[in-house]
C-alpha positions as CSV (number, residue, x, y, z in Angstrom):
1,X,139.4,-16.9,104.0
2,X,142.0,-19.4,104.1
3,X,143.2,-19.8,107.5
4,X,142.4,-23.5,109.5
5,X,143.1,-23.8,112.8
6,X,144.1,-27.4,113.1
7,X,144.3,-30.2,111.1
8,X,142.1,-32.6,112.3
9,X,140.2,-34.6,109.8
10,X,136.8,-36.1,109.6
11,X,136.4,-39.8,109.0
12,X,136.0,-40.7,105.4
13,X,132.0,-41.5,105.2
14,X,131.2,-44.0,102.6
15,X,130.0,-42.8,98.7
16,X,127.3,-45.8,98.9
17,X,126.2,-44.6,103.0
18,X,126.5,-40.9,101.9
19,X,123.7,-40.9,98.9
20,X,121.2,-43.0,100.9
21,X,121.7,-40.4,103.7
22,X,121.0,-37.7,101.4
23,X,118.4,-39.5,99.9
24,X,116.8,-40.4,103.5
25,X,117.0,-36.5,104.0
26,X,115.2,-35.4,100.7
27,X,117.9,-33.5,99.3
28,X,118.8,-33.8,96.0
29,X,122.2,-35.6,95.1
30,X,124.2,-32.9,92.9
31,X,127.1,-33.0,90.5
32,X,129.4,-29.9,92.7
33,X,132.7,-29.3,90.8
34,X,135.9,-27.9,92.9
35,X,138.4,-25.9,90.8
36,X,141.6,-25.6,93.8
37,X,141.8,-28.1,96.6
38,X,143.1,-25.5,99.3
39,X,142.1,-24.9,102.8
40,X,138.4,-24.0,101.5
41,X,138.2,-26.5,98.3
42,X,139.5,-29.3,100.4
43,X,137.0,-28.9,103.5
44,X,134.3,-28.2,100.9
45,X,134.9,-31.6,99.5
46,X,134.9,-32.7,102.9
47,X,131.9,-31.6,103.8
48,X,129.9,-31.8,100.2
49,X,130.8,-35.7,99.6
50,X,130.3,-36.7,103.5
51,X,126.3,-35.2,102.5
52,X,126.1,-37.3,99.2
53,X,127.2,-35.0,96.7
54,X,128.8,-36.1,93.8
55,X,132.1,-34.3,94.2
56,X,135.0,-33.5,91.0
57,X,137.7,-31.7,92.8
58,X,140.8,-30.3,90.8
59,X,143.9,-28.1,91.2
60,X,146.8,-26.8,89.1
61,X,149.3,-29.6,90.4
62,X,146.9,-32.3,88.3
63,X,144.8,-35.0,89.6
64,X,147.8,-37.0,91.2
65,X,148.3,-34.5,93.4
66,X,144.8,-35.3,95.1
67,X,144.7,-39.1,95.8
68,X,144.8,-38.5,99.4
69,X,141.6,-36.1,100.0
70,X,140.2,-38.7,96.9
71,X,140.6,-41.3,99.0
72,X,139.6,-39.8,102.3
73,X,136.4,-38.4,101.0
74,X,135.1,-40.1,97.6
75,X,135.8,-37.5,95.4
76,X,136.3,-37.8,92.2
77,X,140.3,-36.1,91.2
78,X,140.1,-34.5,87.6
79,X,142.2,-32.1,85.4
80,X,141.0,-28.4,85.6
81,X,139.5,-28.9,82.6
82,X,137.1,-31.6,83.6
83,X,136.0,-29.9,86.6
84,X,133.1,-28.2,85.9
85,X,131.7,-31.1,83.8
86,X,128.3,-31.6,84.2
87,X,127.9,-29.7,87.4
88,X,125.5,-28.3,88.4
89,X,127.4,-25.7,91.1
90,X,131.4,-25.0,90.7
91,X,133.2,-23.9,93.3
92,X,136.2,-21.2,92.1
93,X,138.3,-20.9,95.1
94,X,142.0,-20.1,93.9
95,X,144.4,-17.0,94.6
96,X,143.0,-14.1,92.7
97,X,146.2,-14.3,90.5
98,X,145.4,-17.9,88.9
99,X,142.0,-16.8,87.7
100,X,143.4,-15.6,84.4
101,X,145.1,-18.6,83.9
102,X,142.1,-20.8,84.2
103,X,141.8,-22.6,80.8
104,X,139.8,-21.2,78.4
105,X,135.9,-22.1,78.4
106,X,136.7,-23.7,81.5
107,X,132.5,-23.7,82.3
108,X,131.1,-25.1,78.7
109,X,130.8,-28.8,79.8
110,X,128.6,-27.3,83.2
111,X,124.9,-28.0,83.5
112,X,122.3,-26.0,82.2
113,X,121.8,-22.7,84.9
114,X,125.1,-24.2,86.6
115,X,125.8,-21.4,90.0
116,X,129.7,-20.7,89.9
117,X,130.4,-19.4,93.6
118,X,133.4,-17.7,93.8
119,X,135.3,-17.4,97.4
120,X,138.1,-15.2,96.5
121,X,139.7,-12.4,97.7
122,X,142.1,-9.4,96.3
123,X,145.7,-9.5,98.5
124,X,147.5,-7.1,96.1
125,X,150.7,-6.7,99.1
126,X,149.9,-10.2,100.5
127,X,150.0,-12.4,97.1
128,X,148.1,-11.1,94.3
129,X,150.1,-7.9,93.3
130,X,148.7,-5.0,91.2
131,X,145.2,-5.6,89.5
132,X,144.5,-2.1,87.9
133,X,140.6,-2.9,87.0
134,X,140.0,-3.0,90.3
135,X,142.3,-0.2,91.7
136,X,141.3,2.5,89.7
137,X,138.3,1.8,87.6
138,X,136.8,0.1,91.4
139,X,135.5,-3.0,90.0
140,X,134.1,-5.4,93.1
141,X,137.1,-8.5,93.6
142,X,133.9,-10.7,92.3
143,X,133.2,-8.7,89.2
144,X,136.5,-8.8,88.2
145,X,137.0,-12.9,88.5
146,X,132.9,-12.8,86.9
147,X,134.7,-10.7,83.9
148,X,137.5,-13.4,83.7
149,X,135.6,-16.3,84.4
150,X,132.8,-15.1,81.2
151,X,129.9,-16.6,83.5
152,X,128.1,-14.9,86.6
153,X,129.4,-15.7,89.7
154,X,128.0,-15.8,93.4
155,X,130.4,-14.5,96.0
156,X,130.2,-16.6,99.1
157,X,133.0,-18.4,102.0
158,X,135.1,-15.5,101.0
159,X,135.2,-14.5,104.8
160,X,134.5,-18.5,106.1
161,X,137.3,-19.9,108.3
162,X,138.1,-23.1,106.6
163,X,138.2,-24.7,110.1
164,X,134.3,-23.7,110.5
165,X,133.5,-25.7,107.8
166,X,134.1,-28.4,109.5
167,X,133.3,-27.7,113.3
168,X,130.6,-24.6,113.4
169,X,127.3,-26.5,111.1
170,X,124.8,-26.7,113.0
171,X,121.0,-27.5,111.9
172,X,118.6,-25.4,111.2
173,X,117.1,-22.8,114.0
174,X,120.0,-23.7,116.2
175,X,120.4,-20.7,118.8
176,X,124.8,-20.8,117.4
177,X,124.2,-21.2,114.3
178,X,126.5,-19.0,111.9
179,X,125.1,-16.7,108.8
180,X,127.6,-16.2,105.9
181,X,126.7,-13.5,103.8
182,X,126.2,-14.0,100.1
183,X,126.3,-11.8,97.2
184,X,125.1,-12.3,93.3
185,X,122.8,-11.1,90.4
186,X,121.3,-14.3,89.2
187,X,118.7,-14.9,92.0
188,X,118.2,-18.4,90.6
189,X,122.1,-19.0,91.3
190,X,122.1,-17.6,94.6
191,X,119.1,-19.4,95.8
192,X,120.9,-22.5,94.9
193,X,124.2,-21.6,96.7
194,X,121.6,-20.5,99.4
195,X,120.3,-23.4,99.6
196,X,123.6,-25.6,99.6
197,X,124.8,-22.9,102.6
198,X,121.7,-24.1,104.3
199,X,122.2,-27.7,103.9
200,X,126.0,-27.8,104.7
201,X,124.6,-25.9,108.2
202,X,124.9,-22.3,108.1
203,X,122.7,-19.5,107.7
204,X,122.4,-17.1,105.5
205,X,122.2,-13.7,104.0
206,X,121.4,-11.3,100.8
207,X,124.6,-8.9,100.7
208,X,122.8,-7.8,97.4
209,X,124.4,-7.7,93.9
210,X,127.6,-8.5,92.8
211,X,128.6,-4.4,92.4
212,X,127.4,-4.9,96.6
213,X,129.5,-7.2,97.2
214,X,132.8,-4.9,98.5
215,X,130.9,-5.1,101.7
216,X,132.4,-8.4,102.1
217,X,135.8,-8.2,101.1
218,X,138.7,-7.9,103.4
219,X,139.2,-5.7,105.9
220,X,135.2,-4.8,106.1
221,X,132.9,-5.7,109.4
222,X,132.0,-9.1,107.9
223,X,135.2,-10.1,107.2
224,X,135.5,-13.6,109.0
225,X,133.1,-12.4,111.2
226,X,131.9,-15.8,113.3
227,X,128.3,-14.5,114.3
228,X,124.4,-15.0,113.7
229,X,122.3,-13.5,110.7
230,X,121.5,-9.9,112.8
231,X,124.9,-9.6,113.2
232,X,126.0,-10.0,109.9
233,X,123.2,-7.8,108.8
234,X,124.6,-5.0,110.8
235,X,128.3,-5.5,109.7
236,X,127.2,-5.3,105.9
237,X,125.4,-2.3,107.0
238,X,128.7,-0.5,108.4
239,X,130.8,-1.1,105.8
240,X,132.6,1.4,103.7
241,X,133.5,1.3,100.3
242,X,137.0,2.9,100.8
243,X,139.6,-0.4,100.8
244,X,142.3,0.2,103.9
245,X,145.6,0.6,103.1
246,X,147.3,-3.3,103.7
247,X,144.3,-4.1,101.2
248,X,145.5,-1.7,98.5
249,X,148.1,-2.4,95.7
């Protein structure tokens, strides 16, 4: 979910401060690639550098386009192409529509077992238009990118506020602290995207598989739901498969 509501930014935190705090922590520093540097890439890279992660962050304007959030945060502006270089999670958040344009092999420089989360979501009236795979043959909005994309993916922040990125972490056992559900096949991949959830401060919780995952696409119970893990349990559990009608092409 793309919406933020306001445009207040955190202080950049230093590249040099950031890994000793990560360090100091006993997390693991990880190469995270970015593919669109929207409302949800952008506070991603926010939050991701200011906890020591070594953050490429690209978009289909070039790098050039990017030397403000660069400079705010640490991150490290690259073609699409060079994104996913090494990484060990990329991040997919772009309109539904661009996916198909990606460039081909996009993932082949990744890391070995590399967790592709994908945070989109199927506007066919809003933005996207048409997609017939998913209209009639009722492919999940993840499958569909997955199919595109040739590599698993991990459906996650498809329902997020891009403002709670930033303002609604909290740490762990907090009595406020917000569950995001997320959805996948590879259980190694999800546990690291579980894992990442965790560490940028929100709980979380197994939607299932990736054919599951229409329990978090728009218009369903989750859907930017701002809530605890029971209550996100319950709104997967309520959801219905049938898409409404502003969510149908």
């Amino acid at each position: 979910m793309r919406h933020s509501r306001n445009t207040s930014r955190p202080t950049r935190v230093d590249a040099t401060q950031s890994h000793a705090h990560a360090s100091n922590l006993g997390r693991s520093v990880m190469k995270i690639g970015i593919i669109g540097a929207g409302n949800i890439g952008g506070n991603l890279t926010r939050r991701l550098t200011a906890l020591g992660h070594e953050v490429s962050v690209a978009n289909s304007r070039g790098p050039h386009t990017l030397t403000a959030l660069a400079e705010e945060t640490g991150a490290t502006p690259v073609p699409v192409e060079e994104a996913a270089r090494g990484a060990e999670v990329v991040v997919v958040t772009i309109p539904l529509k661009a996916v198909p344009d990606l460039p081909k092999g996009v993932l082949d420089g990744a890391a070995d077992g590399v967790a592709v989360i994908d945070t989109g979501n199927y506007y066919p009236q809003q933005r996207d238009g048409r997609i017939a795979e998913i209209e009639d043959e009722g492919l999940t909005e993840s499958r569909w990118t997955e199919r595109r994309l040739g590599h698993p993916v991990i459906k996650a922040f498809n329902g997020t506020y891009a403002q709670d990125i930033l303002d609604r972490h909290r740490p762990a056992g907090a009595p406020d602290r917000q569950a995001l559900p997320v959805a996948g096949d590879d259980a190694a991949a999800k546990a690291k995207v579980r894992a990442l959830i965790d560490e940028l401060g929100f709980d979380t919780v197994d939607a299932g598989g990736l054919d599951d995952s229409w329990r978090q696409q728009p218009a369903t119970p989750v859907y930017g739901l701002q809530a605890g893990a029971e209550a996100v349990t319950k709104a997967l559990a309520e959801a219905s498969p049938e898409r409404t009608p502003e969510f149908r092409g």
